[in-house]
C-alpha positions as CSV (number, residue, x, y, z in Angstrom):
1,X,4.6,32.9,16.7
2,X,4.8,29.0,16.7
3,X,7.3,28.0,14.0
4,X,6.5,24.1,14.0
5,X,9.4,21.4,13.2
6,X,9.4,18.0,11.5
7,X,8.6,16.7,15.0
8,X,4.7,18.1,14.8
9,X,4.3,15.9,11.9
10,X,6.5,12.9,13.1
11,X,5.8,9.6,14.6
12,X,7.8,9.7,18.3
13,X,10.2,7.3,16.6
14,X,11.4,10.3,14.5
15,X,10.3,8.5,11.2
16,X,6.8,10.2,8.9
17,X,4.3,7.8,8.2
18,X,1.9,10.2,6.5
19,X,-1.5,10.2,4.2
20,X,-2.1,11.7,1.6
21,X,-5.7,12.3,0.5
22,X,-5.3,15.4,-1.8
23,X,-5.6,14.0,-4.9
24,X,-8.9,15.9,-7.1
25,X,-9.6,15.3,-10.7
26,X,-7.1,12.3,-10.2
27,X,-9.3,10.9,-7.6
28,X,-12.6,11.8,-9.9
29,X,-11.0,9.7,-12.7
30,X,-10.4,6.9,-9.9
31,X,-14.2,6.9,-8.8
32,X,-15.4,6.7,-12.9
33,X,-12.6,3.9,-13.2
34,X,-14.6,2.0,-10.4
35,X,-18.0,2.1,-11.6
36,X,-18.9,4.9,-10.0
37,X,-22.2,6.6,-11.2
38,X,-20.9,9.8,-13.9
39,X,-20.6,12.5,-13.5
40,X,-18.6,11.8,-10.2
41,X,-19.9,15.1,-8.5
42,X,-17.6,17.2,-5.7
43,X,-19.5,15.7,-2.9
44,X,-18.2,12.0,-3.8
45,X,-14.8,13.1,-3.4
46,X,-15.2,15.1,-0.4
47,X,-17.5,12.8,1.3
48,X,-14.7,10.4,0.6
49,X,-12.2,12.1,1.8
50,X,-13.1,13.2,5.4
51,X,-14.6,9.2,5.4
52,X,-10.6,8.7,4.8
53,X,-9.4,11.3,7.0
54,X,-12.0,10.1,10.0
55,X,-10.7,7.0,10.2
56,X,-7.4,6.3,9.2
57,X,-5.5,9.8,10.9
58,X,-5.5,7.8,14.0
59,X,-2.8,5.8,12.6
60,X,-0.4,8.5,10.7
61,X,1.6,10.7,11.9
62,X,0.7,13.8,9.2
63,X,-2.5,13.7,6.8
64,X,-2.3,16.2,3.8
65,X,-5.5,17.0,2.3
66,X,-6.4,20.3,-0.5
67,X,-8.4,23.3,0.4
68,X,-10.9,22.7,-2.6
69,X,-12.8,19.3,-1.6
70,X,-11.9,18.8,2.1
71,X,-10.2,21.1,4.4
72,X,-12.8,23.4,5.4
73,X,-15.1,20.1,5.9
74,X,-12.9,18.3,7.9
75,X,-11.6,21.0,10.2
76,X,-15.2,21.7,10.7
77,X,-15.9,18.2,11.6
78,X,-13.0,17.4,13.6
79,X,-12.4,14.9,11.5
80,X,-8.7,14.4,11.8
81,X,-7.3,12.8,15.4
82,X,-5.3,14.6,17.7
83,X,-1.9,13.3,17.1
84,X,-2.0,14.0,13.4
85,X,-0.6,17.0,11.9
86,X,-2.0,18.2,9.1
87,X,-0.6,19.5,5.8
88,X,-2.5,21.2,3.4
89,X,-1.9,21.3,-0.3
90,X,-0.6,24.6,-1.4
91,X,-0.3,24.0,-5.3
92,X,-3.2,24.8,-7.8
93,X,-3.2,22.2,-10.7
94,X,-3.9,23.6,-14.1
95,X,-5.5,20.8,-16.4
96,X,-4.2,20.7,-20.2
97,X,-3.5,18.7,-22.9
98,X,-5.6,15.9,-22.2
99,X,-4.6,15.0,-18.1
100,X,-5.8,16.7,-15.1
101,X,-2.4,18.2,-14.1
102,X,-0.5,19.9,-17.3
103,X,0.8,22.4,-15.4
104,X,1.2,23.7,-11.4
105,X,1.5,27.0,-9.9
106,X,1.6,28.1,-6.3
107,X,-2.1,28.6,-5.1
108,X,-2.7,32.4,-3.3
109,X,-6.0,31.1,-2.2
110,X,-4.7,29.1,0.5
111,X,-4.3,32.0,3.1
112,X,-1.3,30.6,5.3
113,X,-2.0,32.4,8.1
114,X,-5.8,31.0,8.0
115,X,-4.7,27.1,7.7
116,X,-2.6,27.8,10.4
117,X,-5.5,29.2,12.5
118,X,-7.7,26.0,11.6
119,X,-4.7,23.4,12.5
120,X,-2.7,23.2,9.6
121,X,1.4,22.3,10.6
122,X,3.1,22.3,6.8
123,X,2.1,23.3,3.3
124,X,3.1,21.0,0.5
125,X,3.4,22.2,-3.2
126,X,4.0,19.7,-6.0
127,X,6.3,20.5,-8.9
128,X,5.8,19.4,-12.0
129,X,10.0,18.6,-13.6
130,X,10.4,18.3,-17.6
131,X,13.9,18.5,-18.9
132,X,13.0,21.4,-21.4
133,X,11.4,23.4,-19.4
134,X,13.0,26.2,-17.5
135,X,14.8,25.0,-14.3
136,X,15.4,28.7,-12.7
137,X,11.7,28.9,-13.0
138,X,11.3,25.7,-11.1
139,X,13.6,26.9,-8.6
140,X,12.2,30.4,-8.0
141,X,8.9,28.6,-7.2
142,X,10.2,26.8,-4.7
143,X,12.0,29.3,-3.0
144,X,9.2,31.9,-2.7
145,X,7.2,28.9,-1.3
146,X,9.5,27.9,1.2
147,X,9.9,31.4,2.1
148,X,6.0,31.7,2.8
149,X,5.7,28.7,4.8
150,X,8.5,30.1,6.7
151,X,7.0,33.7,7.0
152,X,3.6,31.8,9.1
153,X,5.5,29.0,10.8
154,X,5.2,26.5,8.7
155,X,6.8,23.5,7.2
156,X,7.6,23.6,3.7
157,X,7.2,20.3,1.7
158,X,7.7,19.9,-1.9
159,X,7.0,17.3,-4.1
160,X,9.1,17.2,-7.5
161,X,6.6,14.8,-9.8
162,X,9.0,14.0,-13.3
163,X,7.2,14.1,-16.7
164,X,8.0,13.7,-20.3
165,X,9.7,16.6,-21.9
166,X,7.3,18.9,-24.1
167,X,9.0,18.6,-26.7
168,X,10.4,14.9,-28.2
169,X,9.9,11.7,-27.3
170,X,12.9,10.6,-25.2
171,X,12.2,10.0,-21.6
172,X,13.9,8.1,-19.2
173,X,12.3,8.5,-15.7
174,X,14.9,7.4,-13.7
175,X,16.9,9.8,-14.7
176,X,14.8,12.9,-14.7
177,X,14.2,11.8,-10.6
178,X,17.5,11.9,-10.2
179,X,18.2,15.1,-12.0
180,X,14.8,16.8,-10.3
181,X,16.7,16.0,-6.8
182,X,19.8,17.5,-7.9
183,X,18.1,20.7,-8.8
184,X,15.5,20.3,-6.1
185,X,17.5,19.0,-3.4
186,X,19.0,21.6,-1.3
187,X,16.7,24.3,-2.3
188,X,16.2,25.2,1.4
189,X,12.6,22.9,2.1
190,X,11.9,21.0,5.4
191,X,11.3,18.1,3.3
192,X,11.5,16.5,0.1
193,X,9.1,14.2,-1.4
194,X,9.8,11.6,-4.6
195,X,8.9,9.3,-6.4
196,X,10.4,5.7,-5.6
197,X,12.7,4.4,-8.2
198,X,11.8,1.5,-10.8
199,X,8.0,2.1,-9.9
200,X,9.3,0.1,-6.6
201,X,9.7,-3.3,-8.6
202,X,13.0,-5.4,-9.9
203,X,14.9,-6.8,-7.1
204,X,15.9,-5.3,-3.8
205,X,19.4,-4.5,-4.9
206,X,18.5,-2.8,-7.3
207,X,16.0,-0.9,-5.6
208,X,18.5,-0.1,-2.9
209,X,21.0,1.1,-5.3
210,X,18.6,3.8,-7.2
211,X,17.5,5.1,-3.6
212,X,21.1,5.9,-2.3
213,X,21.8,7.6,-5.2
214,X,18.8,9.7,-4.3
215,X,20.1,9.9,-1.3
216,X,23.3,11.4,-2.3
217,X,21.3,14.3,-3.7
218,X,18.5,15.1,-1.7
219,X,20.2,17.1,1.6
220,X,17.2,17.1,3.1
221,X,14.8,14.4,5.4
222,X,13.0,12.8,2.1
223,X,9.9,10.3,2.0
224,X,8.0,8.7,-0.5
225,X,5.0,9.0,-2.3
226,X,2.7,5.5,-3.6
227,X,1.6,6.9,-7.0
228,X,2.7,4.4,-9.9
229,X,3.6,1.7,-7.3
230,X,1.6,-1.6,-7.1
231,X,0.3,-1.4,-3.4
232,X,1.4,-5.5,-2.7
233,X,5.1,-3.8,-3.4
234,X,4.8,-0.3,-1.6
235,X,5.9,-2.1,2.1
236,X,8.9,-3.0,0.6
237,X,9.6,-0.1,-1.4
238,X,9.6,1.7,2.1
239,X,12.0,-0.5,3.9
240,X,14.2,-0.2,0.6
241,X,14.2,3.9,0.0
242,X,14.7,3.5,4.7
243,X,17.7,1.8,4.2
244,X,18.9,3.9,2.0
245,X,18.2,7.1,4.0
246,X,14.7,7.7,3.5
247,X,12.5,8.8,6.3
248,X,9.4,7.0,5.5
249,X,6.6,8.2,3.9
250,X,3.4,10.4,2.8
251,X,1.3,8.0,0.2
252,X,-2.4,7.7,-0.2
253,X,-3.3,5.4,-3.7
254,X,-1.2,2.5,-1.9
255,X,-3.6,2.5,1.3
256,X,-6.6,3.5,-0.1
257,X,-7.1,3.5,-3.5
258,X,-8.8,-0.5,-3.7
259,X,-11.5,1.0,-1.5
260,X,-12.7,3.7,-4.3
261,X,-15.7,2.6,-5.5
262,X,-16.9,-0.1,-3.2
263,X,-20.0,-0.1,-1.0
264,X,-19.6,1.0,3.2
265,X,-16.6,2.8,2.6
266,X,-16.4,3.1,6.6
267,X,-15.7,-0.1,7.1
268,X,-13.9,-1.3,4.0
269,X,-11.5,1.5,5.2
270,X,-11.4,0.0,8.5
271,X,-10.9,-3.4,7.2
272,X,-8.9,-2.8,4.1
273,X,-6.6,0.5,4.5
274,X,-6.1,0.4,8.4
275,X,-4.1,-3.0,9.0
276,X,-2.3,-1.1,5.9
277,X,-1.4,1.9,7.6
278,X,-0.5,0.8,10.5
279,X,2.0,-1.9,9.3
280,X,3.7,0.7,6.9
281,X,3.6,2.7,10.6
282,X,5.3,-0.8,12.0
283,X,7.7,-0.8,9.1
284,X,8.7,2.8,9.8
285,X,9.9,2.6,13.3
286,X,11.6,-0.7,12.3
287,X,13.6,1.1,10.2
288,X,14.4,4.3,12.2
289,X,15.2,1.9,15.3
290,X,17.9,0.3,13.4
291,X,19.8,3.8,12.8
């Protein structure tokens, strides 16, 4: 059995420059924000999608996409370029209390062996952190998921998201990231994805401070994710969380999200997203040359 490594989803500088197009009832509420006509059917968001995964995987080293608006689709269209692993989304969102992910359990429909079959390198599985809420149960999540990418072969990503408790109103983000990596940390993943510190703004020294002491928690290769960060700021925020030990990243809102909702989305993906990409790319191998 093929047990693939951080290298199958790496750029040959060692560093992960990786897209993310998995977002679903997120991305629906993106299209309705842009004027798209309502209700934003499944087919925008898939058509979207492989549009995104057509033609920027040429220029990341990973793309992770979700098994209920894209994979089959772009498997079956070849959609994604040879040098880029893929990662599918292993985590079903439950919807509550007003937003499109409440809650987040591990999704049995995405058959591990099968994604394997069709291409698939890694798994990711996001998890949802609130201070009241129980942290064994976290943990026990993430360990039986690790344990079932491992069973097939495949890498295990997670992706510890921080939210307001349930209860009260007292909520300081930066400290619930750091906490989620201390609990999250060394739970045995191949790699751990979080969210940048201070929404990537403030100055650099600041910046740089938060991310080693994310650093000093997470004992595992770490990237980060776009979501919450203004896309002008998200090169920076990558050199920043690099220097600090980072290995780069797996974002999609920061390269694509200003193309939702605009006419030819071929080529305002071409024109807008790809000089992105591949200068975050750029920006990656700086960074890993200089270790």
């Amino acid at each position: 059995m093929t047990h693939y490594t951080l290298k199958d989803i790496a750029r040959p500088s060692g560093g992960f420059a990786m897209l993310a197009v998995d977002q679903r009832e997120a991305m629906r509420l993106m299209f309705a924000a842009a004027g798209a006509p309502q209700p934003v059917s499944d087919r925008v968001l898939t058509e979207f999608k492989v549009n995104a995964a057509s033609v920027l995987s040429p220029y990341a080293s990973a793309i992770l996409v979700d098994q209920q608006f894209c994979f089959q689709q772009i498997v079956e269209q070849r959609a994604v370029s040879p040098g880029c692993g893929i990662i599918v989304a292993a985590d079903a969102f439950i919807p509550g209390n007003g937003i499109p992910v409440d809650s987040v359990e591990i999704d049995h429909r995405v058959d591990p062996q099968a994604v394997k079959r069709d291409g698939a390198k890694a798994l990711k599985l996001l998890v949802l952190w609130r201070s009241d809420e129980d942290a064994q149960q976290r943990l026990d999540m993430v360990n039986t998921f690790t344990a079932r990418c491992h069973r097939h072969g495949l890498l295990s990503i997670i992706e510890p998201v921080v939210r307001p408790p349930r209860r009260g109103d007292r909520f300081d983000r930066e400290q619930a990231i750091l906490a989620a990596a201390k609990e999250l940390g060394n739970s045995g993943a191949d790699l751990y994805k979080v969210e940048m510190p201070l929404y990537g703004k403030g100055s650099q020294a600041d910046l740089l401070t938060a991310a080693q002491k994310l650093n000093d928690l997470i004992m595992m290769p770490w990237v980060i994710l776009s979501s919450g960060i203004d896309e002008k700021l998200f090169p920076r925020a990558v050199r920043v969380a690099m220097q600090a030990g980072a290995s780069g990243f797996l974002a999609g809102r920061a390269v694509w999200s200003s193309v939702i909702g605009l006419p030819d989305t071929d080529l305002m993906l071409r024109d807008i997203s790809v000089p992105r990409l591949q200068r975050l790319g750029e920006i990656v191998d700086e960074m890993m040359a200089k270790r």
